[in-house]
Every structure is written in C-alpha cells, then in structure tokens.
C-alpha positions in Angstrom: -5.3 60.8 -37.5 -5.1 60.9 -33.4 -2.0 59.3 -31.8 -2.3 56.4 -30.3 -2.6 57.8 -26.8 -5.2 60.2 -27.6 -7.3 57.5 -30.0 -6.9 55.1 -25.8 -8.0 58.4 -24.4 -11.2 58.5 -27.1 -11.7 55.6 -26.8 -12.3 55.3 -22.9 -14.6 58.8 -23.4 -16.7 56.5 -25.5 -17.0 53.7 -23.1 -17.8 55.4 -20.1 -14.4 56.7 -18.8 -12.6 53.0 -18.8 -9.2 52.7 -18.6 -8.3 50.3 -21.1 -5.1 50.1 -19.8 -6.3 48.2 -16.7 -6.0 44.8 -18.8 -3.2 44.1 -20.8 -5.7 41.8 -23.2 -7.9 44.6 -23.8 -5.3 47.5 -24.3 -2.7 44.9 -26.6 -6.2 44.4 -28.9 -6.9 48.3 -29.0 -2.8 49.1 -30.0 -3.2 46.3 -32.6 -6.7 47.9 -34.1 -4.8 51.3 -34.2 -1.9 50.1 -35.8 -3.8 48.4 -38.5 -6.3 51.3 -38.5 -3.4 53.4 -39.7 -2.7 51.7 -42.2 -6.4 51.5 -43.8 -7.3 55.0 -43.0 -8.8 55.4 -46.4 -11.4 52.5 -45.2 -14.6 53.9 -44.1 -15.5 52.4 -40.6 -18.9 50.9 -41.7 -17.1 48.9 -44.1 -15.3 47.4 -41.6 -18.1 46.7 -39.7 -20.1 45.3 -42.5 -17.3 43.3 -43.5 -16.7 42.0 -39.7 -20.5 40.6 -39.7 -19.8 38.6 -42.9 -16.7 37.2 -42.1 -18.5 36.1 -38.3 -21.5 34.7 -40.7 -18.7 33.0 -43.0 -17.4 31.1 -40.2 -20.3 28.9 -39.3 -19.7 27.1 -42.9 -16.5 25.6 -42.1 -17.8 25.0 -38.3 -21.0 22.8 -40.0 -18.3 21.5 -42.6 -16.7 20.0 -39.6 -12.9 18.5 -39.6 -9.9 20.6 -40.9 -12.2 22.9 -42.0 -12.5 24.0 -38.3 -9.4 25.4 -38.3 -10.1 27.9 -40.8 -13.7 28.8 -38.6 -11.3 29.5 -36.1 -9.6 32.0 -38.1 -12.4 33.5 -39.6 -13.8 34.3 -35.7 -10.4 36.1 -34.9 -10.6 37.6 -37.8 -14.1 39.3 -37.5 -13.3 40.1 -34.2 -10.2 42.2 -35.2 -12.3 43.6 -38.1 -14.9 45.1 -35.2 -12.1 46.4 -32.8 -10.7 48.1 -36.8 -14.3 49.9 -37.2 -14.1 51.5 -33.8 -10.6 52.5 -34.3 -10.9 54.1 -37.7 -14.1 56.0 -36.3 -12.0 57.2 -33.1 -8.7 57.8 -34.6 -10.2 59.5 -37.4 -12.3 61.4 -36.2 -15.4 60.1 -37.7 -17.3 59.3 -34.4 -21.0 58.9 -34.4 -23.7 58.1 -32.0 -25.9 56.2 -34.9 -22.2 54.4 -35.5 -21.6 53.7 -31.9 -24.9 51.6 -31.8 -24.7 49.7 -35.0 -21.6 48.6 -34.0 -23.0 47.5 -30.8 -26.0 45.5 -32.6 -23.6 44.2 -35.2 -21.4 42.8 -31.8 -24.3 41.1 -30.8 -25.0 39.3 -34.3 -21.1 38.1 -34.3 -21.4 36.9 -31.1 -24.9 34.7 -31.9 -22.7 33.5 -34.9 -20.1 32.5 -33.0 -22.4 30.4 -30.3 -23.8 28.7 -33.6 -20.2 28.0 -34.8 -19.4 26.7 -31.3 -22.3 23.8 -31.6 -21.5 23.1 -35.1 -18.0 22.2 -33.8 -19.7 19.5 -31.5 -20.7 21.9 -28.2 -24.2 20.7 -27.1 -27.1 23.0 -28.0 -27.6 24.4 -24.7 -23.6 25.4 -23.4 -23.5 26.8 -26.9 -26.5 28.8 -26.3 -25.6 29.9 -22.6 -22.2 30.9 -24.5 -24.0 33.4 -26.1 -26.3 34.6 -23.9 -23.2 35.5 -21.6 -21.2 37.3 -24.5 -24.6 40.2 -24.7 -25.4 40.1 -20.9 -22.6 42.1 -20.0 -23.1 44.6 -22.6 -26.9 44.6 -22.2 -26.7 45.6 -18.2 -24.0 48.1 -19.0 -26.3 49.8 -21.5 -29.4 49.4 -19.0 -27.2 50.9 -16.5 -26.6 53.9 -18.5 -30.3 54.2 -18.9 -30.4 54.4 -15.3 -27.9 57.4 -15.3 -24.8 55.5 -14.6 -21.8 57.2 -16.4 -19.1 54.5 -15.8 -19.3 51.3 -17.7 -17.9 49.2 -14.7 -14.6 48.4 -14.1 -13.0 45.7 -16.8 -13.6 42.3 -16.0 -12.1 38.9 -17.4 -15.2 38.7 -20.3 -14.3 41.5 -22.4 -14.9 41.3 -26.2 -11.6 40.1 -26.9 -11.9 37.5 -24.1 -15.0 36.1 -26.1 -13.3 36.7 -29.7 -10.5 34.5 -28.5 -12.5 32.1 -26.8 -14.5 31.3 -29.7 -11.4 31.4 -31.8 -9.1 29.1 -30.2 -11.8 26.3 -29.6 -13.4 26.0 -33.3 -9.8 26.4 -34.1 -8.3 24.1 -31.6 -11.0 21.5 -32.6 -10.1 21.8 -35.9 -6.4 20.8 -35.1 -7.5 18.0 -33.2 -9.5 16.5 -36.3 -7.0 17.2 -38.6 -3.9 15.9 -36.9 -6.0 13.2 -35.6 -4.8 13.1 -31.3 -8.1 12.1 -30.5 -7.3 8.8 -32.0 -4.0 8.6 -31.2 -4.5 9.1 -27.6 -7.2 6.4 -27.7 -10.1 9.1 -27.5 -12.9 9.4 -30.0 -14.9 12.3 -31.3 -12.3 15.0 -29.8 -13.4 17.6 -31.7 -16.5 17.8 -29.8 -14.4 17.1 -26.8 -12.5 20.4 -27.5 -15.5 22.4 -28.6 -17.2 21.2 -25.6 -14.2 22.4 -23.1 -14.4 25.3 -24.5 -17.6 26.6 -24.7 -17.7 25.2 -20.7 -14.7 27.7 -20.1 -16.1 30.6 -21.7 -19.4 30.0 -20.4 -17.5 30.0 -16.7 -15.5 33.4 -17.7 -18.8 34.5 -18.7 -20.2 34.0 -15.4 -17.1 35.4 -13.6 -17.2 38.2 -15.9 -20.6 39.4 -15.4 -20.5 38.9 -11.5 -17.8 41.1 -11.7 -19.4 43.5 -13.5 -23.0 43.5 -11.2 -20.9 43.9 -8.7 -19.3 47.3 -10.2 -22.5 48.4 -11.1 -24.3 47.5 -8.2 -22.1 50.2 -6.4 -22.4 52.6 -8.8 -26.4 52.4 -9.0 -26.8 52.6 -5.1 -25.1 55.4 -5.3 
C-alpha cells in the first residue's frame, strides 16, 4: 500500500492536479480515509462504495422517523460520507485505480447527496431549500466535469463546498435537530417546532456555502477556459 504522501499525491493526479493540502478540512478527511483504509485493505473499494450508498439511503428512515431518531440520521450521513472518501482511498492507496471506478463513484456521490437533501426535509427543511441543497452539492462537480470536457485539466482551485463541507453540513443539522428534539431546548427556551428550526438553519447555510462555493469555482474555471 502507498504512503500516505504518495496516496495525497494520487490522489490530486486523479482530481485534476489539486492540492488537497490547500484546505485543512479536505486534507484532515483524506488522512482520516487513509488511516482507516489501512486498516481495511483487505476491503474491496466497491464494497465500500456500495456500502456508502446504503447507509446515505438508511439515513432518510430516522430523518422521516423524526425526534431522537435524528440524531442517529445524523450519524448515518457522516458515516456514508467517510465510507465514500474510504472507497477512493483503498482504490488509490492500493493501487486498484480505475476509470469505470472513478465514475461510479462519482454517480454514487450524487445519489448520497439527493439522499441527504431528502433527509434534510424530512428533518423539517421546506421542500424547496432542501432541494436547492442538493442541486448545489452536484453543480460543482457537474461544471468541473463539463469543464474537463472542454479540455480543462485543473479541477479549479478548492473552494468552501467540498464534499466534506456538504457531508458535514448535512450531518450536523439532521444531527443537531435531533439533539434539539431529544433534549427538548426548543421548549425550554420557549420556542416550538425547533427541529425544523435547526434543519431549516441549516439547509439555509449550506445552501449559501453552496453558492459561495460554486462562484468560487466559476470563477477558477472561467480563467482557465478563456485561456
């Protein structure tokens, strides 16, 4: 298996010649896929990504279950989200690399994401932020991959709506909702139907990253393709 360094180094190849090291979010979620990567080498990558789409799909039941069960949606999203960061890294690191893997795993991202825009409305985020939610998790990755269509080699430069950006995102507000409901502040602070209050947030603040993220990115690509 590669060293950590050289599975970075493989990994920017992949993407485009990023430096994951420009964000400390991105690179600290890479180390942590590696590490754990090591220690599941004898996993075969599209395990992990098959197993990363059913536990995304497994956290819209506690989502619709509503209350405490929240918390463990939350979880669940985090957990998927480390289980697709795994795939790449066993793939990488291993040296089992693949075009054909490269792009499930990019259609698989997409599906995770749609489940976690679903999970975000079932925790009370209205229909329509939930859906702008997701629609700014695959527009990033949709214009990079039209870009490189277009004969663009670099991905664009890191922005603040990464795939771990979104994983935690969607984490922290099923799970924070779930805390709410659970421990009951809403009521305590006079407040009712905080759970939705909290999904709403949210969903609100990713969808803003989202934005941020993607202008970003046009931005880096908008240089690159007038070139």
């Amino acid at each position: 298996m590669l060293t950590r360094d050289e599975y970075l180094a493989e990994w920017s190849r992949w993407h485009g010649g990023t430096d994951p090291s420009a964000s400390r979010l991105v690179h600290g979620w890479l180390t942590l896929a590696y590490t754990l990567a090591r220690a599941v080498a004898w996993l075969p990558p599209l395990a992990a990504t098959a197993l990363g789409l059913l536990v995304a799909l497994g956290a819209v039941g506690p989502a619709l279950a509503g209350g405490a069960w929240l918390i463990a949606g939350g979880l669940l999203i985090g957990l998927s989200g480390l289980l697709d960061s795994l795939d790449g890294a066993l793939a990488l690191a291993g040296g089992r690399a693949s075009r054909r893997g490269y792009v499930l795993d990019s259609a698989v991202d997409r599906l995770t994401e749609a489940c976690y825009a679903l999970a975000l409305w079932a925790a009370g985020a209205p229909g329509w932020l939930a859906a702008v939610f997701g629609a700014l998790c695959w527009l990033p990755d949709y214009l990079r991959a039209r870009a490189g269509q277009a004969g663009v080699a670099e991905t664009g430069s890191i922005s603040v709506w990464e795939r771990p950006t979104r994983v935690a995102m969607a984490g922290f507000t099923v799970g924070g909702a779930g805390i709410v409901a659970a421990t009951g502040l809403d009521a305590a602070a006079g407040v009712s139907g905080g759970p939705a209050i909290v999904a709403t947030a949210g969903a609100a603040v990713g969808s803003l990253l989202g934005l941020v993220g993607t202008t970003q990115l046009g931005v880096s690509l908008r240089r690159a393709l007038g070139d």
